[in-house]
Each structure stands twice: as C-alpha cells, then as structure tokens.
VOGU-3710 file (C-alpha; in Angstrom, 3 decimals, decimal comma):
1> xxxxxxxxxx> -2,681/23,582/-16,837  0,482/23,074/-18,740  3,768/21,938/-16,456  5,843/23,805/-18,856  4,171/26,917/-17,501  4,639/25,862/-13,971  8,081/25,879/-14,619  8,430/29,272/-15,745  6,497/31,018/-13,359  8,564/29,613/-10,554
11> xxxxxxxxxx> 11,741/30,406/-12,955  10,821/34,165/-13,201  10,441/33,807/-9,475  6,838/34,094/-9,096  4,749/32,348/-6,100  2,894/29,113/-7,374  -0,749/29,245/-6,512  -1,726/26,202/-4,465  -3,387/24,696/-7,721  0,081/24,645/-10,000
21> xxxxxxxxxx> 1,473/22,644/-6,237  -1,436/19,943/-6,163  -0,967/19,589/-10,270  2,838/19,186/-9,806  2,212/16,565/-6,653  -0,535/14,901/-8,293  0,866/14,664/-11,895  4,414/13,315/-10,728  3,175/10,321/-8,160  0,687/9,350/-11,064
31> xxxxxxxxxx> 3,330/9,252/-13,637  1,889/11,877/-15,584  4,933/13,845/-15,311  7,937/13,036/-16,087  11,161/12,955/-14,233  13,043/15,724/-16,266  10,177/18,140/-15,964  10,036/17,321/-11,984  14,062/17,873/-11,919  13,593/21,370/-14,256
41> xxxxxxxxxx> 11,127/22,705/-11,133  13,271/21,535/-8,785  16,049/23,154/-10,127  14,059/26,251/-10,638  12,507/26,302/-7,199  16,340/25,612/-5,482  17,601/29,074/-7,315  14,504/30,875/-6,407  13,569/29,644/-3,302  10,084/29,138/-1,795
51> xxxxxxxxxx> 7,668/31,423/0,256  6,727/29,705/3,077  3,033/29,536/2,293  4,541/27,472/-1,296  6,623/24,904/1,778  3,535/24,235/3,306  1,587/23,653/0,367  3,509/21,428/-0,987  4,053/19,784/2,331  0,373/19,195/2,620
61> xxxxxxxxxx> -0,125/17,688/-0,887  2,717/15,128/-0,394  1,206/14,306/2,613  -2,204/14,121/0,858  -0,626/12,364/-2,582  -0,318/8,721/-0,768  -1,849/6,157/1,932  -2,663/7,366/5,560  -2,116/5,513/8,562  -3,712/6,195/11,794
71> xx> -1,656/5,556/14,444  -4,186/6,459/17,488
//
C-alpha cells in the first residue's frame, strides 16, 4: 500500500477502506510517513469531506494508535 495512492483516492473523492485509515494512522505515529504527505490527505479529505463510517474509522485507529488507560 502506497500513501501516494491513499491520497488520490480520497482526492477523486472516493471512500477509504478501513485498511488505507489504519495504514495512514499507523504509518504517521511511527514516523513512517511524513508530515507533507499527512498535510496532502488532510487537505484532500477537508475539500472532500468524510462519510461517516471514514470519521469513525479513523476515530477508532487514533484511539487504537497509542497507550490505554483504564480509568475503572
């Protein structure tokens, strides 16, 4: 999986599958990615929006991508 193609599906408006989300997640918070590809999706997702299934996704692997605390 190539970031570069990331980018342009979400650029041609297309849905990202929750595969190209975990890839983008995991990539960037292990430094795999770097910043000006992370700003080119963002950029990219802000003109083309997100389906809500994409919010949650990516929700979930942010919350997945670091240290968990249990509070109870």
């Amino acid at each position: 999986m190539r970031m570069y193609d990331i980018i342009l599906a979400k650029r041609q408006g297309k849905e990202l599958t929750n595969e190209e989300i975990d890839f983008f997640i995991k990539g960037y918070t292990e430094g795999t990615i770097p910043d000006y590809q992370a700003s080119a999706l963002l950029m990219a997702i802000f003109l083309k929006d997100m389906t809500e299934r994409e919010i949650v996704e990516m929700t979930r692997a942010m919350m997945d991508s670091g240290d968990k605390i249990d509070l109870s």
